[in-house]
C-alpha positions as CSV (number, residue, x, y, z in Angstrom):
1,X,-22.1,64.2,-27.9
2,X,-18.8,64.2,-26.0
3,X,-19.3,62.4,-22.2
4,X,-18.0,65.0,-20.4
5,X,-21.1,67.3,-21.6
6,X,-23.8,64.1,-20.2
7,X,-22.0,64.0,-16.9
8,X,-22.5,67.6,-16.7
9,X,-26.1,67.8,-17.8
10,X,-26.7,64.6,-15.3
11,X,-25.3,66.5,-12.2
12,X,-27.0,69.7,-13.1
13,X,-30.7,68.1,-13.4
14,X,-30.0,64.9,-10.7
15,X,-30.9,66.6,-7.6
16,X,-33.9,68.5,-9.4
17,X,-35.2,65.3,-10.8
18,X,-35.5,63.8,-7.2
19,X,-37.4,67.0,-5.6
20,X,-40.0,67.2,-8.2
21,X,-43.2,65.0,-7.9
22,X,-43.8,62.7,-10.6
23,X,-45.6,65.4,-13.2
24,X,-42.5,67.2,-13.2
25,X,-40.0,63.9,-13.4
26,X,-41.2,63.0,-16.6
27,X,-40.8,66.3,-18.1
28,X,-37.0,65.9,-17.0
29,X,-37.0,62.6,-17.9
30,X,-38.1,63.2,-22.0
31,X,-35.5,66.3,-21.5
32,X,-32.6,64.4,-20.7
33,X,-34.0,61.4,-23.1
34,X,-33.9,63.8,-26.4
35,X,-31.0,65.7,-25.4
36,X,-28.4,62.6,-24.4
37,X,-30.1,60.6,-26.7
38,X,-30.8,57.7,-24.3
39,X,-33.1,55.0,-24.1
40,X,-35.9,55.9,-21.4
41,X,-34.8,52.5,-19.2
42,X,-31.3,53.4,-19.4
43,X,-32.0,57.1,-18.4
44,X,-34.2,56.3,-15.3
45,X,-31.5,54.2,-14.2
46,X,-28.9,56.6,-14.7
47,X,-30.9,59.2,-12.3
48,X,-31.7,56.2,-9.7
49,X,-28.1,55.9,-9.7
50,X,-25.7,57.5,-7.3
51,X,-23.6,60.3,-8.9
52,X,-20.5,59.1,-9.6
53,X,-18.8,61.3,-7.2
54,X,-20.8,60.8,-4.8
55,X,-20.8,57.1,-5.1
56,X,-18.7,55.1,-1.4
57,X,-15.0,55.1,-2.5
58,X,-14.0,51.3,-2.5
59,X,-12.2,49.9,0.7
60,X,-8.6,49.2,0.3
61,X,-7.8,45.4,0.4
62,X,-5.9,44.9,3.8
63,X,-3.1,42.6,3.6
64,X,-2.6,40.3,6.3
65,X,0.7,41.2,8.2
66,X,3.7,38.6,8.4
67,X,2.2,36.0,11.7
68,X,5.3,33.9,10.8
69,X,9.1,35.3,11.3
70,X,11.4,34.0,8.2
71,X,13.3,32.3,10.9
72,X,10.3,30.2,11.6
73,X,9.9,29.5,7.5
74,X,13.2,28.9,7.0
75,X,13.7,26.3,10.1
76,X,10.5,24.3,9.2
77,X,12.1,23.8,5.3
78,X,15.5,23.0,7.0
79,X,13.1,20.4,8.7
80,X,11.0,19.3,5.7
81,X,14.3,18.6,3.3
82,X,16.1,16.6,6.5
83,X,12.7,14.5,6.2
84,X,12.6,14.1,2.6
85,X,9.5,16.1,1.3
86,X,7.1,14.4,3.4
87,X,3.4,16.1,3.3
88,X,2.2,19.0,5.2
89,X,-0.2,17.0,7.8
90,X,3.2,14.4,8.0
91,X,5.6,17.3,8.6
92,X,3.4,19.1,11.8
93,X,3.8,15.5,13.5
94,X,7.2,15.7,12.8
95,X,7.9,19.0,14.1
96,X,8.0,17.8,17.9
97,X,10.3,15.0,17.5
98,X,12.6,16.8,15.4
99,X,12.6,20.2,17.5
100,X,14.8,19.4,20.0
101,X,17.5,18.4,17.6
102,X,16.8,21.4,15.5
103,X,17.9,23.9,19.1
104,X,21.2,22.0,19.5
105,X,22.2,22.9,15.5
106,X,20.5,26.4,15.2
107,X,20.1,29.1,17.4
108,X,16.1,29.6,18.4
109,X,14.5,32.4,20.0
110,X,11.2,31.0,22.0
111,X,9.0,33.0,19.7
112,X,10.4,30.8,16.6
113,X,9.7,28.0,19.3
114,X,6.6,28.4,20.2
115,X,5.6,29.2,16.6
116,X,7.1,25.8,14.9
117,X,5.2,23.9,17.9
118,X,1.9,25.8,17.1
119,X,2.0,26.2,13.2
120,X,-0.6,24.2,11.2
121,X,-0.5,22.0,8.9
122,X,-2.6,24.8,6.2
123,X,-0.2,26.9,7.4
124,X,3.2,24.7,6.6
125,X,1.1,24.1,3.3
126,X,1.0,27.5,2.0
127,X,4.1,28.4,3.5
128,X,5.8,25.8,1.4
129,X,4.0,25.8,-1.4
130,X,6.5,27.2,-3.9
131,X,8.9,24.8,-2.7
132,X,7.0,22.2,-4.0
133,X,8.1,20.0,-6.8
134,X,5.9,17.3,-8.1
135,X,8.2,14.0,-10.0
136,X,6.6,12.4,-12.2
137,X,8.0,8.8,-13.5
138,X,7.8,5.6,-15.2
139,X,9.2,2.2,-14.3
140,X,9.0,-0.9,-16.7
141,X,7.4,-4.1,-14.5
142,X,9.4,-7.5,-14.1
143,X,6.9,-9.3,-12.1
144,X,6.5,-12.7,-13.8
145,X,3.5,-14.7,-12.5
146,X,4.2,-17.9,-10.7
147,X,2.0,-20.5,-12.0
148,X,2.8,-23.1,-9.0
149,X,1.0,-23.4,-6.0
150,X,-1.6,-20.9,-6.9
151,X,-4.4,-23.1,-5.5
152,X,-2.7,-23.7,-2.3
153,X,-2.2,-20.1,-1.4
154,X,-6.1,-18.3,-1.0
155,X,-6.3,-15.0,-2.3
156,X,-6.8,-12.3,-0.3
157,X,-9.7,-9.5,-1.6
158,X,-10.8,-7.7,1.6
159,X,-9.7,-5.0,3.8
160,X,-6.7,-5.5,6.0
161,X,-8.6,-5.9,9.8
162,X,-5.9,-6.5,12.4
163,X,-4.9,-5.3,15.7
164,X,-1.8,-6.0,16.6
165,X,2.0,-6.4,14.2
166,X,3.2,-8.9,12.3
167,X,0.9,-9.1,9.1
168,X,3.0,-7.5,6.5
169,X,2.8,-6.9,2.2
170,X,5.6,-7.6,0.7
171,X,7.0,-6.9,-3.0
172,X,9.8,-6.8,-5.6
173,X,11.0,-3.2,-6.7
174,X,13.8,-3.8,-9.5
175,X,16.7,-2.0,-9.8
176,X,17.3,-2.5,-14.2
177,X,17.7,0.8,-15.4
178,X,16.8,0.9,-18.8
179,X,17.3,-2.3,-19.4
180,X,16.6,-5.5,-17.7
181,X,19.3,-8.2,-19.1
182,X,21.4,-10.0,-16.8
183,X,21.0,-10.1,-13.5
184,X,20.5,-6.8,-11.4
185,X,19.4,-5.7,-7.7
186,X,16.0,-5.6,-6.0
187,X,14.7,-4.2,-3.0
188,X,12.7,-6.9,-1.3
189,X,10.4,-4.4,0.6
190,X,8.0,-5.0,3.7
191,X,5.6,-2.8,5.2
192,X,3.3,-3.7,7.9
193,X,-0.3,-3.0,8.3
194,X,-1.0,-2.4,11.9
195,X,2.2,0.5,12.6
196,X,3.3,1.1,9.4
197,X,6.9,-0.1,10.1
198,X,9.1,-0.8,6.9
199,X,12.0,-2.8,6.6
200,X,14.1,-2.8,3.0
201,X,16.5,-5.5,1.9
202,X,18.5,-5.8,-1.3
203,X,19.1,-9.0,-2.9
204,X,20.5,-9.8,-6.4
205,X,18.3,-11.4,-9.0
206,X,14.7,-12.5,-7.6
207,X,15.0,-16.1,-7.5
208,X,13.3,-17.9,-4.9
209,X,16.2,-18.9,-3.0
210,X,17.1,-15.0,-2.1
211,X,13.8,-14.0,-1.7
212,X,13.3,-16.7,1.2
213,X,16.8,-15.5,2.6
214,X,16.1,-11.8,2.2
215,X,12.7,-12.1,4.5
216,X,14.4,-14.2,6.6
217,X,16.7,-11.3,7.3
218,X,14.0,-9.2,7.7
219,X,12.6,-10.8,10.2
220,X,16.0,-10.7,12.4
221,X,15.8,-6.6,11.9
222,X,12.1,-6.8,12.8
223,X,10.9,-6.1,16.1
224,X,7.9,-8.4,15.8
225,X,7.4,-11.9,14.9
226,X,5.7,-12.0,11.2
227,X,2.2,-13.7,11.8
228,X,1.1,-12.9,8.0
229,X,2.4,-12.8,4.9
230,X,0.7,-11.0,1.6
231,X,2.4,-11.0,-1.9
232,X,1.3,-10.5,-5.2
233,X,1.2,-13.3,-7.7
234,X,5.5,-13.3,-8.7
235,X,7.5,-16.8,-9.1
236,X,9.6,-15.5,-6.5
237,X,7.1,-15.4,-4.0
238,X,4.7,-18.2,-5.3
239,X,6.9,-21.2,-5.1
240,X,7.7,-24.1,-2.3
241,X,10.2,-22.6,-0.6
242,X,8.3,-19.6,0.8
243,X,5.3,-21.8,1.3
244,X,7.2,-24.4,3.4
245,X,8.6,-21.5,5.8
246,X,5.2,-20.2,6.1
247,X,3.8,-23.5,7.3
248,X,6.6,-24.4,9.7
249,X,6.5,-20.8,11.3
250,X,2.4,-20.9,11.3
251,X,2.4,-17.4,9.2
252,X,-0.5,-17.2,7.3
253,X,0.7,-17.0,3.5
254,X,-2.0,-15.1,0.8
255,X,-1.6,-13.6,-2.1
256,X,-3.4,-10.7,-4.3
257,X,-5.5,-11.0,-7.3
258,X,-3.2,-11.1,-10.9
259,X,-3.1,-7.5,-12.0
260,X,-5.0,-5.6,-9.1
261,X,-2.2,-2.9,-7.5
262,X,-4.8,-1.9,-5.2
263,X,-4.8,-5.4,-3.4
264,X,-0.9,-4.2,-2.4
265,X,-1.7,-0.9,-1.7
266,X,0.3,-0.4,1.4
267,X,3.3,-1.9,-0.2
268,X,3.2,-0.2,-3.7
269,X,2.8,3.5,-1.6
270,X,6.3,2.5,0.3
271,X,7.7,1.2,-2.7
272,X,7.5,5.1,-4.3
273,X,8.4,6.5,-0.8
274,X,11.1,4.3,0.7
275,X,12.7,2.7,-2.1
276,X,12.0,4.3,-6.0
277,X,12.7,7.9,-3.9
278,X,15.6,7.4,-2.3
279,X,17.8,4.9,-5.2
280,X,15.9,6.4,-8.6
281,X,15.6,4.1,-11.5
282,X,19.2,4.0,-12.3
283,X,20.6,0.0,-12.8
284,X,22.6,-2.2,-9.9
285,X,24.3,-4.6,-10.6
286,X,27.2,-5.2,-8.4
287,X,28.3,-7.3,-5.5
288,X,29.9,-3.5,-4.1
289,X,26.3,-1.8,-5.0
290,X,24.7,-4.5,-3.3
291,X,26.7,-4.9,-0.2
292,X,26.2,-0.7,-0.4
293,X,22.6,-0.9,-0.6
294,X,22.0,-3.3,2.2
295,X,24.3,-1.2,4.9
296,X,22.2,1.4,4.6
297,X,18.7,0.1,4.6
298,X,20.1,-2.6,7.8
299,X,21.7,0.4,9.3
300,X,20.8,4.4,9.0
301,X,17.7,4.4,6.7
302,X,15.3,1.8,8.6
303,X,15.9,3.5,12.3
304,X,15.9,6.8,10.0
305,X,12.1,6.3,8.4
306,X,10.7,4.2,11.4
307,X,11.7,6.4,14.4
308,X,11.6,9.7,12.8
309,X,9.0,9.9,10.3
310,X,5.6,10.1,10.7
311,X,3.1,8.6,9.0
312,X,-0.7,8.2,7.9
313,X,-2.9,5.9,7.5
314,X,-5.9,5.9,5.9
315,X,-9.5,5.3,8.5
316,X,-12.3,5.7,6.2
317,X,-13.0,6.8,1.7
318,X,-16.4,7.9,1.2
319,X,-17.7,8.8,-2.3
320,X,-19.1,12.0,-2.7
321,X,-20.5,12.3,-6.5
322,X,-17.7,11.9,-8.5
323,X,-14.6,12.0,-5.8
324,X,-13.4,10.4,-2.7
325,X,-13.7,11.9,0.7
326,X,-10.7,10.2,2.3
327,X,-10.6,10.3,6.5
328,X,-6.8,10.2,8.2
329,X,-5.7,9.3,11.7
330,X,-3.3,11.2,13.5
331,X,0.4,11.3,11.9
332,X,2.5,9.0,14.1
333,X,5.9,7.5,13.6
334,X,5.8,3.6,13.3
335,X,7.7,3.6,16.6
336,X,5.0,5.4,17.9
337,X,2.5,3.2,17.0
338,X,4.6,0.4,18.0
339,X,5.3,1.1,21.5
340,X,1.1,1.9,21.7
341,X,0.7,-2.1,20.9
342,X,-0.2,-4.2,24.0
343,X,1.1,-7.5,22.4
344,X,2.5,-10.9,22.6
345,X,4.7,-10.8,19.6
346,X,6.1,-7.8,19.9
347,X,10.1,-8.6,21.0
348,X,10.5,-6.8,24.0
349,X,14.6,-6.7,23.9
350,X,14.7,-5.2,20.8
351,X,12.1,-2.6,21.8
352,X,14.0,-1.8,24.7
353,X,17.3,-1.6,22.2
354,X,15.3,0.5,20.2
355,X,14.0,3.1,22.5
356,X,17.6,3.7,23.6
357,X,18.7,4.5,20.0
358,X,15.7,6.8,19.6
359,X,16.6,8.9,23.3
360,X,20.6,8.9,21.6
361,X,20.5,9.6,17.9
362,X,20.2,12.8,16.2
363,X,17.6,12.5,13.1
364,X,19.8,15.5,11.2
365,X,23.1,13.6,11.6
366,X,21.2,10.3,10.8
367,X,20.1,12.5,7.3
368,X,23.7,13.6,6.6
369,X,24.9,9.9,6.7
370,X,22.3,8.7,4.3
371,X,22.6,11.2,2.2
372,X,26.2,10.6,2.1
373,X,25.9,6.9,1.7
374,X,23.4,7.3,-1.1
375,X,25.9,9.3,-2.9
376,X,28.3,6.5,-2.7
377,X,25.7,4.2,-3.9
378,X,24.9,6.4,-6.5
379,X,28.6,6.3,-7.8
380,X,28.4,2.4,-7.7
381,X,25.5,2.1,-10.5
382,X,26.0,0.8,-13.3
383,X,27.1,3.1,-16.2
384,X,28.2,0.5,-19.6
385,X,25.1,-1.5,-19.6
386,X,23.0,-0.3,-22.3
387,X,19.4,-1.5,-23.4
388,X,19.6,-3.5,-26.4
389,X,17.1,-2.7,-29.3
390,X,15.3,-5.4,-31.0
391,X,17.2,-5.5,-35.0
């Protein structure tokens, strides 16, 4: 029986079906039964049904008009590449530091204004969202464990708990390539647990002697004395030499457990972000690449990522069933953090230097030269060195 005819028949005997009593219903009921050749269940629910035409026409979905102007979208990614990708929650700290750097390159109406200053971070997420590109790599190790001194140095297992600067984690991030014969480049990398404050240095090879020297530098750039010292378990960190300068300076010298990343944490997350992102995984190997390297992580790069980048740091993980529930502070830069420290070993000349560089540079020109000098660096790697395959 076609469907047109049983949506005919329906309409004709619906409203009679709901005006008789019930004698009368199941009469219309065995009618319409034998004559559509329904089930009885299916029929009553059919005639307890709305007619179809009379059924409430579905609402048309509004769509959400445009809050944002494209101006405002297209400054904050003019923002987010000058900072290097940094996450949403990092960016809308950002935003206020960079602004007024951002009106003396671009034109700004206030509404663009006022909406970079008020946009949220779930906004800046979704708003960026196909601009996102996730990298996903591999690096090859060369940490070899020092097996000197290991009972003289206490391991450290428990939660960072400090107050004030000057207890950093420090590591090795090699610069090989595909191949690591020979000797090659390293980034010597320091972050420190109280402000987040970085500082990079490159030395070639990773023998003791230049790892004492290149922390030693470090702590000429630093704005803080170093009261603590935390490594993993390397030869070029386990050895006399580092332990000597340690005691003569009264830094407290520990080390992590052998193969537990997580004891570094802070250090292995600004090894991917400061170093790995910014060089690659190509190989160094050259006095020119190193002398490179080290003028732009003394010069542009460290007033670059510690006066002009946010950054996060982590309060409190809970486990909720299977996943973590992890709890942020504010995004502040490590300048920020710095200058909020009521300490003795903060140096106060080279906070007052550096407050003056942060009221006269320009973070966008500061961006240009890096990228420009990364450019050169990249030009300087090394491009005969192959990797030699067992015979």
């Amino acid at each position: 029986m076609p469907k047109e005819f049983k949506m005919n028949y329906l309409k004709q005997i619906y409203h009679r079906y709901h005006k008789s009593n019930n004698k009368n219903k199941t009469k219309i009921l065995d009618e319409y039964c034998r004559i559509c050749g329904y089930v009885r269940k299916y029929a009553i629910r059919k005639l307890n049904n709305p007619l179809p035409d009379d059924r409430p026409k579905s609402k048309k979905q509004r769509i959400r008009q445009k809050e944002y102007l494209n101006q405002t979208i297209s400054m904050l990614q003019v923002i987010w590449e000058a900072t290097n990708y940094i996450c949403s929650p990092r960016l809308h700290a950002a935003i206020p530091i960079w602004l007024p750097h951002l009106k003396t390159k671009y034109h700004l109406s206030q509404k663009v204004e006022n909406q970079l200053r008020t946009i949220s971070p779930s906004t800046i997420e979704r708003s960026l969202k196909n601009k996102k590109r996730v990298l996903k790599r591999k690096i090859y190790g060369t940490t070899k464990p020092g097996s000197l001194l290991k009972h003289q140095i206490p391991i450290k297992t428990d939660n960072w708990d400090v107050n004030s600067p000057g207890f950093i984690e420090t590591d090795l991030v090699s610069h090989s390539g595909n191949s690591a014969d020979g000797d090659f480049i390293h980034s010597l990398n320091t972050t420190d647990i109280q402000t987040t404050w970085t500082e990079p240095y490159a030395i070639m090879g990773k023998s003791q002697e230049a790892t004492l020297i290149g922390l030693q530098n470090i702590q000429e750039d630093l704005p803080f004395t170093i009261l603590g010292i935390d490594s993993d378990n390397g030869s070029e960190f386990i050895n006399y030499h580092l332990l000597k300068y340690c005691l003569k300076h009264k830094i407290k010298f520990t080390r992590s457990r052998p193969y537990k990343k997580d004891d570094n944490a802070h250090i292995e997350q600004k090894n991917w972000t400061h170093v790995r992102k910014i060089l690659g995984y190509v190989r160094y190997d050259s006095q020119e690449a190193l002398a490179a390297i080290n003028d732009l992580y003394r010069n542009e790069l460290r007033l670059f990522l510690n006066l002009f980048l946010p950054s996060q740091k982590l309060i409190k993980k809970t486990r909720i069933g299977s996943k973590y529930k992890k709890i942020y502070d504010k995004p502040q830069t490590p300048f920020q953090r710095l200058c909020s420290c009521k300490v003795v070993n903060i140096n106060k000349a080279k906070l007052y230097k550096l407050k003056e560089l942060y009221n006269s540079l320009n973070p966008f020109l500061l961006s240009n030269v890096i990228d420009l000098k990364i450019n050169k660096i990249y030009r300087l790697a090394s491009k005969t060195h192959k990797l030699k395959l067992a015979a």
